[in-house]
N, C-alpha and C positions, 0 to 999 in steps of 0.2 A: 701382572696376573689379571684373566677377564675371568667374568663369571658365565657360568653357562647352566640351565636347568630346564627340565622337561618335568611337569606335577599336571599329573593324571588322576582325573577323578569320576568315577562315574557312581550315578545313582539309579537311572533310567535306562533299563538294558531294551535292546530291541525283540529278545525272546521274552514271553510272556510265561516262560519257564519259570523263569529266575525274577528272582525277588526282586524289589523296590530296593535299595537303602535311603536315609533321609539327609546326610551329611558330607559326601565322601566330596561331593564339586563341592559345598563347601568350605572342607579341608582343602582340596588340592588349590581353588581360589586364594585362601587363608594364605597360603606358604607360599604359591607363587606372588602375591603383592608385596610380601615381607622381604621376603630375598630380591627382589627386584627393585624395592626401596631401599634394600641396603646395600646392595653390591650393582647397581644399575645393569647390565647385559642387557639382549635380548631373549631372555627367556618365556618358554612358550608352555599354554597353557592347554589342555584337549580336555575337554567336558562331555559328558554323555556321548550324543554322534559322533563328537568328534574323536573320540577315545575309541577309533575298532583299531584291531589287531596292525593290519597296514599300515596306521598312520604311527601308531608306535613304533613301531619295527621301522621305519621310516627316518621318523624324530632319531632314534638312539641311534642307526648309524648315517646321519647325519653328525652328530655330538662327535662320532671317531673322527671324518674329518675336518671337522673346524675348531677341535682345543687342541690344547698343546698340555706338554709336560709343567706347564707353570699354572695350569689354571684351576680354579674350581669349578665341580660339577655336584649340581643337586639334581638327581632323580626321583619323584617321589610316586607312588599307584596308593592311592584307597579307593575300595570297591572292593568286589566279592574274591577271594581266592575259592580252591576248591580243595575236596579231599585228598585230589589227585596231583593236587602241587603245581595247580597253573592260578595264573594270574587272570584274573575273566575281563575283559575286553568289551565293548557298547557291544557288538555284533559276534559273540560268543554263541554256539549254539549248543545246547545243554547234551543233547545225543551224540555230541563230536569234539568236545571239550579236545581232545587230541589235534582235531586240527584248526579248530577257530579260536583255540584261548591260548595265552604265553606260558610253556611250558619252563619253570625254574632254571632247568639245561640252557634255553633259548638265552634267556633274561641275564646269563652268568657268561657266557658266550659273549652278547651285545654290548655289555656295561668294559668287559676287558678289553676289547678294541679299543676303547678310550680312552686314550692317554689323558693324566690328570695329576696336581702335585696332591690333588685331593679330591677324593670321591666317593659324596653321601648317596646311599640310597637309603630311602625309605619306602616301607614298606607297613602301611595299615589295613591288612585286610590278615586274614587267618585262613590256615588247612587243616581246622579241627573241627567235625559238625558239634554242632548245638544249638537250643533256640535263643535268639538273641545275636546271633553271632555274624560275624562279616565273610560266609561262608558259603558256598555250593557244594551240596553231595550231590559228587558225581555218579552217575549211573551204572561204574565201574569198579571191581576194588584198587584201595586207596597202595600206595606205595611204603614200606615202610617207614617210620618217623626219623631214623638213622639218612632216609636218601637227603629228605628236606635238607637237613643241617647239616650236609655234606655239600649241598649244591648251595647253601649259603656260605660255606667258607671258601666255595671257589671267587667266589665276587669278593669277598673281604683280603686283607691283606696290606701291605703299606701303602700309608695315605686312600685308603680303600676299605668303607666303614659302612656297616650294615645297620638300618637300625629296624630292625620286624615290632611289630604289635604282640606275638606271642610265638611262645616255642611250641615245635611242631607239633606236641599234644594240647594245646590249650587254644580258646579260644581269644578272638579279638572283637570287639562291640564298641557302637556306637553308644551314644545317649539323645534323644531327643529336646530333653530338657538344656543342653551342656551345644547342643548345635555340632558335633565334632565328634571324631573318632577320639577315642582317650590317648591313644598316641600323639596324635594332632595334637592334641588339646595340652598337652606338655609341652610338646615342640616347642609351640607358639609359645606357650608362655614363657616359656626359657630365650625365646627370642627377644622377647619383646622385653628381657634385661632384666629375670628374675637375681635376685642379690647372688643367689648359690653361684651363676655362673656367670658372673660378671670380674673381671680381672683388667686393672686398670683401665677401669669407664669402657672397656670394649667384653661382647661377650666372647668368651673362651670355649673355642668347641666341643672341647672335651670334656670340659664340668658339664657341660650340657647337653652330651650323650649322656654324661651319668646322671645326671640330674633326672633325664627323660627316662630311662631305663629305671632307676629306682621307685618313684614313686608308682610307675605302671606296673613292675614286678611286686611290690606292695600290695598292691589291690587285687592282683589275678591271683595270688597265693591265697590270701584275704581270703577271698572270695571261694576258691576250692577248699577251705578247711581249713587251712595249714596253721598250727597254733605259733604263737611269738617266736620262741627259742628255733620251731624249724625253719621260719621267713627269716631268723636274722643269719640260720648258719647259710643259707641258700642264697644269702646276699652280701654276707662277710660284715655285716657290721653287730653290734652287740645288740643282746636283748632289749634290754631298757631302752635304746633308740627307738626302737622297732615299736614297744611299749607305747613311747610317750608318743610318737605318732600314730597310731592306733586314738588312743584316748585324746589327742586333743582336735584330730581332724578327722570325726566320724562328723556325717550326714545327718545333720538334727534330727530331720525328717525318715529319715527310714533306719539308722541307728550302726549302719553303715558302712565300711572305711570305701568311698571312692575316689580314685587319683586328682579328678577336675575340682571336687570339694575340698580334698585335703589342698590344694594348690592355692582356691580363692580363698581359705579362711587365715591361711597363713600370711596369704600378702594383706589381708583386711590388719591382723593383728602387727603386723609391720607400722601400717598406716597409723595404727592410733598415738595420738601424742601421750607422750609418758609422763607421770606424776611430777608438777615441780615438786 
């Protein structure tokens, strides 16, 4: 098995349209060093300039021909999505989002050419406006929320596993404080051998899909409103889990539940040595 992965991240777009974000190179840095330490390949990194439309489209079908059926593939984009369900790119231009930004169709297209025994994408940016959010509204209307989630199960499928920042109505956010998108910011820590998803001394993928999806769906419901009993039926597990995490991994400081906090206070209370 080789490994093969493209982790795109831009912050600094070339239109003065589109916002700033403060994180996304370095999430996409974060996950390309990590996967590169652990499974060596040569995978390649595109940051701000280097991140326009071409060089991706470029990179991905390059990925078609050089893996095979046996190997692993990490894709990863943070940076702005839009309303309109495209991936925004360094040299995206806001009045033409149609033809200078990756439209989801394009992205679901490029990733199945690639033969793979396994293939992650991820995906931290969002298609739902709001302030705060890893977002572009586009100047057009949006498509409805049914197409998003349709063209994300065309990418998913065996050994072929999606992981988004949020469903097609919600948003995805950085944190300034946290340095990382809150997606990232699980990722990584589930990489770097959180106990949930560790299975004999090696981490286990799939605890750490779930792992990364649980505690980010945690906090986006959190965060809309959504009281205990309806965050645990929308994630299958029981109230009182839901409960105890809630009350024991809120944000001293603002009173809280966030994914990056509830993460570090849990591995702190790991750490402490227990009563002889």
């Amino acid at each position: 098995m080789k490994f093969h992965g493209i982790f795109i991240g831009v912050d600094r777009y070339w239109s003065p349209d589109i916002g700033f974000l403060s994180s996304a190179v370095r999430d996409a840095t974060a996950l390309y060093a990590l996967f590169a330490d652990g499974f060596g390949g040569e995978p390649v990194l595109l940051a701000d300039a280097d991140a326009t439309k071409n060089n991706i489209v470029a990179e991905l079908q390059r990925l078609a021909n050089v893996s095979s059926d046996e190997d692993l593939v990490v894709v990863s984009f943070s940076g702005h999505g839009s309303t309109t369900h495209e991936l925004v790119p360094y040299d995206a231009d806001r009045s033409r989002l149609a033809d200078t930004a990756l439209p989801l169709e394009e992205l679901a297209k490029l990733l199945n050419q690639i033969p793979a025994a396994t293939l992650l994408c991820v995906l931290d940016c969002c298609f739902s406006g709001g302030f705060g959010a890893k977002v572009l509204v586009a100047p057009v209307q949006a498509r409805d929320l049914e197409s998003e989630s349709d063209l994300l199960e065309q990418i998913a499928g065996k050994g072929r596993i999606v992981l988004a920042a949020s469903a097609p109505n919600e948003r995805a956010y950085e944190d300034v404080a946290l340095g990382h998108g809150l997606l990232t910011y699980e990722l990584l820590a589930g990489l770097q051998g959180a106990p949930e998803v560790v299975s004999a001394g090696k981490v286990d993928l799939y605890k750490l899909l779930e792992h990364v999806t649980r505690r980010v769906r945690i906090g986006d419901l959190h965060r809309a409103g959504h009281g205990v009993r309806e965050i645990a039926a929308e994630i299958g597990r029981n109230a009182s889990m839901i409960s105890r995490e809630l009350r024991h991994n809120r944000d001293l400081a603002s009173g809280s539940y966030r994914p990056f906090t509830a993460q570090r206070m849990a591995v702190e209370r790991r750490a402490r040595p227990g009563r002889g």
